[in-house]
N, C-alpha and C positions, 0 to 999 in steps of 0.2 A: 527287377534289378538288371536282367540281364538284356533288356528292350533298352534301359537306358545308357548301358553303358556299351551298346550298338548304337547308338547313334551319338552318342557321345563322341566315340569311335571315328564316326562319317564325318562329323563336323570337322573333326581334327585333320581328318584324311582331307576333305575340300579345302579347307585355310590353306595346307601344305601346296596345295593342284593350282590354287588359284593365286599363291605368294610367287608362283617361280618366274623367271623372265627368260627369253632367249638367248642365248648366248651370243657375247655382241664376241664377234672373229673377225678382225682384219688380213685382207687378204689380196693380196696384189694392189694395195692403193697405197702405198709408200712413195719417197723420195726415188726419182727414175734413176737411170744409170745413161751416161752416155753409150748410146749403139757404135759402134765403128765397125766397118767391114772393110777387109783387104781386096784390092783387084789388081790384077795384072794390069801391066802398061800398055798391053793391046787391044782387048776386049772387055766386054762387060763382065765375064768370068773372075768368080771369087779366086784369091789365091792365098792356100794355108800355106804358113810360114814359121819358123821356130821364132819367138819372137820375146824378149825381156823388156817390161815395161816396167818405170817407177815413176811414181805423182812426188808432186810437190806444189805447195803452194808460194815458192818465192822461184827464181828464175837463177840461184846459186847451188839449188839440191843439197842445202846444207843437211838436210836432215829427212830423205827421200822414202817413200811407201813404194816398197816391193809389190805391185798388183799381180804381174804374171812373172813367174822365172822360167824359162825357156819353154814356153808351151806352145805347142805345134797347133795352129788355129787358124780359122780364117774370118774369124769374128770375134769382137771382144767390147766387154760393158768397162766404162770406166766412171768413176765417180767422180763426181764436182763437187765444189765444196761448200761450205754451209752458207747460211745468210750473211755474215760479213765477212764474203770474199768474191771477188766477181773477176778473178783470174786461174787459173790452174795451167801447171807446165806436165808435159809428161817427156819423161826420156822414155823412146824404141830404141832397141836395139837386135839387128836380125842374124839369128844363127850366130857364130862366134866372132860376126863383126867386130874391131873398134870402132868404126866409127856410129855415131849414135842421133839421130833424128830427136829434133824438141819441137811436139806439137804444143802450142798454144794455143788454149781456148778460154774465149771472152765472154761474160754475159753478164746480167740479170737476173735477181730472183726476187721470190714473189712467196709471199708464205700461204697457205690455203688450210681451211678446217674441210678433214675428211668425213669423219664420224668419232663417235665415242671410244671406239677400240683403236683405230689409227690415229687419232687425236689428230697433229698437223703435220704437211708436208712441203717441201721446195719444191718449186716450179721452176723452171730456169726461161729466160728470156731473150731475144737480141742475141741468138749465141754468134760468134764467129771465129776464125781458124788460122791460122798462120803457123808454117812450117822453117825448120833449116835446110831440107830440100838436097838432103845429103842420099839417100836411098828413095826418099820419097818424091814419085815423080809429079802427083800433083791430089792437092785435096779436091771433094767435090764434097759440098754441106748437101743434105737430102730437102724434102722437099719444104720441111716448113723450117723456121729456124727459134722455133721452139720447143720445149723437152718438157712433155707432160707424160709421154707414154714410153716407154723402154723398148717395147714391142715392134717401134718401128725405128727405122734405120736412120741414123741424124747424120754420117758421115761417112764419103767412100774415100779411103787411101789405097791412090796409085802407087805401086811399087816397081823398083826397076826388076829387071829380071837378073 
């Protein structure tokens, strides 16, 4: 009796060893973020800045997403917005300025199957920039001008000093 219900035991134990699967974990394969870094208007040197930024996706800020409130940075991720929208404004505004900089940024997207545990993500495409050029002395797009990876830098803004 007691041989049988050892191995009774073991089959149970194997079913449970042989039922289980790996843990599906998504991890760094989401929707990017737009990169932006600040630079001085001299050099290639980054420049932190206290800086208030809000998004919007119409060009009247009727109803505006506080990203940062005064945070002293010299980099910052901003988010685009979902598959039907292929415009996004952001108002900067540096230190206790009034006056306030509207970057616009243009693109495309593209919807992509990651895996099981990330299911789908936006790719952005065609992106490009346009500024009011009030503080801001000039944009420069990086090197590709598409946003698959967060990791690397899609946009330098020259600021005046």
């Amino acid at each position: 009796m007691k041989k049988r219900n050892l191995i009774f035991g073991l089959l149970i134990s194997l079913g449970f060893a042989v039922s289980c699967e790996e843990d599906d974990v998504c991890v760094g394969e989401g929707t990017p973020f737009l990169t932006v870094v600040m630079r001085n208007n001299i050099g290639t040197e980054n420049l932190a800045d206290t800086l208030t930024i809000e998004a919007s996706p119409t060009a009247d800020f009727a109803d505006p997403d506080t990203l940062y409130l005064k945070a002293f940075t010299d980099s910052i991720k901003l988010p685009l917005g979902g598959l039907d929208e292929s415009q996004m404004f952001y108002r900067l505004r540096r230190r206790s300025n009034i006056e306030r900089d509207i970057l616009t940024v243009n693109y495309n997207t593209q919807s992509e199957y990651v895996s099981k545990a990330c299911g789908f993500r936006i790719t952005y495409e065609d992106l490009s920039y346009q500024s009011t050029y009030n503080h801001i002395q000039s944009i420069e797009p990086g090197e590709t001008n598409v946003l698959t990876d967060e990791t690397i830098t899609n946009l330098y803004i020259r600021l005046s000093n």
